[in-house]
N, C-alpha and C positions, 0 to 999 in steps of 0.2 A: 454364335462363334464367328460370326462373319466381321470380316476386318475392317469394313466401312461402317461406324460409329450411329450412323445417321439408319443405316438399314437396322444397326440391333436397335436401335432405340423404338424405332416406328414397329418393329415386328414385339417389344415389349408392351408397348402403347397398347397394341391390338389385344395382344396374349392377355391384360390387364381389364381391357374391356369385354372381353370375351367373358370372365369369370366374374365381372359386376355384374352383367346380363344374368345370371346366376345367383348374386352374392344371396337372397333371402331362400333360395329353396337348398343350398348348399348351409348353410345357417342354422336350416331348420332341422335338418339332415343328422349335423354334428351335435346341437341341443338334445336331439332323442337319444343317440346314442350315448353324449355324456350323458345324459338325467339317467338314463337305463341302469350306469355301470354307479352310477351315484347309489341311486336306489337300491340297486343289489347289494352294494356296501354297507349301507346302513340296516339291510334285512341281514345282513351276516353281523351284524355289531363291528363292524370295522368302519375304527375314524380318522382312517390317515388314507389318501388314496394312492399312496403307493404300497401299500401292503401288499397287495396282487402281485404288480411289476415285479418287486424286489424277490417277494417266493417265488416265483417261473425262473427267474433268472438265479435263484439260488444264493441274494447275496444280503448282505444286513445294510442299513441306512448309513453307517460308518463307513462303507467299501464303497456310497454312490460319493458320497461327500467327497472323500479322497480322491476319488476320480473326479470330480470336478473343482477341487483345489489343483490337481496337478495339470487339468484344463487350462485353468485359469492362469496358473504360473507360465505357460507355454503362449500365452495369448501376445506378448512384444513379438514372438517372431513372426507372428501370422502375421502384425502391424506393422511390422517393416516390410513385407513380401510386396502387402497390397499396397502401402505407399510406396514403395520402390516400382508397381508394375504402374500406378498412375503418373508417373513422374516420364517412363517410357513410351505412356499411351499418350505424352502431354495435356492433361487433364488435373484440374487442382483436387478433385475427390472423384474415385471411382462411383460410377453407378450399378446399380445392379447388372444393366446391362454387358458391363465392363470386364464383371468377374472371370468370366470366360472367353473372353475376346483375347484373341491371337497378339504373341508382339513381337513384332518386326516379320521382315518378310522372307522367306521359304525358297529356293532357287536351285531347281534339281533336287536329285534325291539323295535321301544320308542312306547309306551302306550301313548293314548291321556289326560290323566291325566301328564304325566310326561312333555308331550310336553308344556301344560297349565301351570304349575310351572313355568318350565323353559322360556316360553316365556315373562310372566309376570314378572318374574326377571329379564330377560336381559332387558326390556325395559322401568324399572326403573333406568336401570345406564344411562340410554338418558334421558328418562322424566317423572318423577312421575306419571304425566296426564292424558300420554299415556297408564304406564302401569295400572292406576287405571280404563282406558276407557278398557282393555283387562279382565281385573278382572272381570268387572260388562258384559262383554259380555257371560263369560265361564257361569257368577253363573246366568244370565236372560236364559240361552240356545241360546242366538241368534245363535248358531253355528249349520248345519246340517251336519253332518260328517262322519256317517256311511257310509263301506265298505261292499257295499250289490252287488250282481250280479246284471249287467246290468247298473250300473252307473259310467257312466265316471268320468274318472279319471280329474284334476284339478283344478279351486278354481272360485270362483264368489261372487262378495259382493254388496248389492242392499240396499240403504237407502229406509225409511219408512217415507217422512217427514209430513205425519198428525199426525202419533204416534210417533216423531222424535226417533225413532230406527233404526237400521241396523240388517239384516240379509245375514248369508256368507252360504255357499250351497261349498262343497266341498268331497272329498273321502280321507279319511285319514287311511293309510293301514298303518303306522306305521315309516316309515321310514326319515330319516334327508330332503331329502326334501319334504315333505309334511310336517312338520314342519315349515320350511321354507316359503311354497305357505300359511299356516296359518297365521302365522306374517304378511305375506305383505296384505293377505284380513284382519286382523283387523289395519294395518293400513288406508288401505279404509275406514273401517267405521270409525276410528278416525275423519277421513277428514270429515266424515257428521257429527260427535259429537259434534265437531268445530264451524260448519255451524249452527247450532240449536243456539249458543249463539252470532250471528253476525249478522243476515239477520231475517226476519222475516215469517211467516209459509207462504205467496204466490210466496216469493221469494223462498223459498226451495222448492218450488213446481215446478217451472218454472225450479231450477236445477236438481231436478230428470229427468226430461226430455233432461233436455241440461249438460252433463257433464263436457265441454268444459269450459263452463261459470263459472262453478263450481269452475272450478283449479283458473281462475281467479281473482275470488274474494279473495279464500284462500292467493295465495300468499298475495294479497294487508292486507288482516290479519294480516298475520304473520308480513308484512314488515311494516305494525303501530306500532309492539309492539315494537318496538326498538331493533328487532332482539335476542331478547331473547329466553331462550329454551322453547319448547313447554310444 
């Protein structure tokens, strides 16, 4: 994440030859444990290897498909994002390195007020819905955000589904990414805001504890509505 281009690359370089020093005992590592889970498939008579996957997560091959049609349909915005940050970074294709590199430069600190604003605007040029689920989270408090001694730095967002609210628990010292870690915890609670008008309060009960199942259903949400914007 460091903004001189030249440092992520060389600390990629390294990060890359670190794990070639490795690549055949790492190799070998991954073949036993596939051959393992192979083998135990075919001692159970099972010939698909996601039969496993799909029963733990409780869903049929028709529920993974759809979730990855509705992937796939969402993939131009991702392709615009990333060609629009390599156009900022002035670079003609991102590199790996790229992905997470900072753009433009940072000067003083944002105020939690300021961040509030501007998050809520930027995420009415996505989706009005969203941004009105971010509005009503700033003005209920659901947000705890103070930068007090002794609390770790990061982001965490926990639904509430008997009082269908969300609350995010975070450290917000001022700066562009803690901004950043705020948006993606109030799009978690979007995802529960969601859940509240879909399922009913024992099923949202059963996804507070299983978050896995949770994603689940969402996509199959979104992928009823005809792929429209949130």
């Amino acid at each position: 994440s460091d903004s001189d281009r030249n440092v992520r690359e060389t600390v990629f370089a390294n990060w890359e030859q670190a794990w070639t020093d490795v690549e055949d005992f790492c190799a070998d590592t991954l073949n036993h444990l596939a051959g393992f889970r192979l083998k135990l498939y075919e001692k159970r008579g099972w010939d698909d290897i996601l039969k496993e996957p799909l029963a733990i997560n409780r869903m049929s091959r028709q529920t993974l498909d759809t979730m990855w049609d509705v992937i796939n349909g969402a993939k131009p915005a991702l392709v615009q994002y990333l060609e629009r940050k390599a156009e900022l970074l002035g670079v003609d294709k991102l590199s790996w390195s790229d992905v997470d590199a900072p753009v433009g430069k940072s000067s003083g600190k944002i105020t939690y007020d300021e961040a509030a604003i501007n998050i809520v605007e930027q995420f009415a040029k996505f989706s009005p819905k969203l941004s009105s689920f971010a509005e009503m989270a700033f003005e209920k408090r659901w947000i705890e955000a103070e930068d007090r001694p002794g609390k770790r730095p990061g982001g965490f967002c926990t639904s509430l589904p008997l009082s269908k609210a969300t609350r995010i628990f975070m450290t917000f010292s001022g700066t562009p990414s803690n901004v950043s870690t705020l948006a993606h915890e109030l799009g978690h609670g979007y995802h529960q805001h969601i859940m509240v008008n879909c399922v009913n309060g024992l099923i949202l009960l059963f996804i507070s504890f299983n978050p896995g199942f949770f994603y689940i259903i969402l996509k199959l949400s979104f992928s009823s509505s005809t792929r429209t914007k949130l």
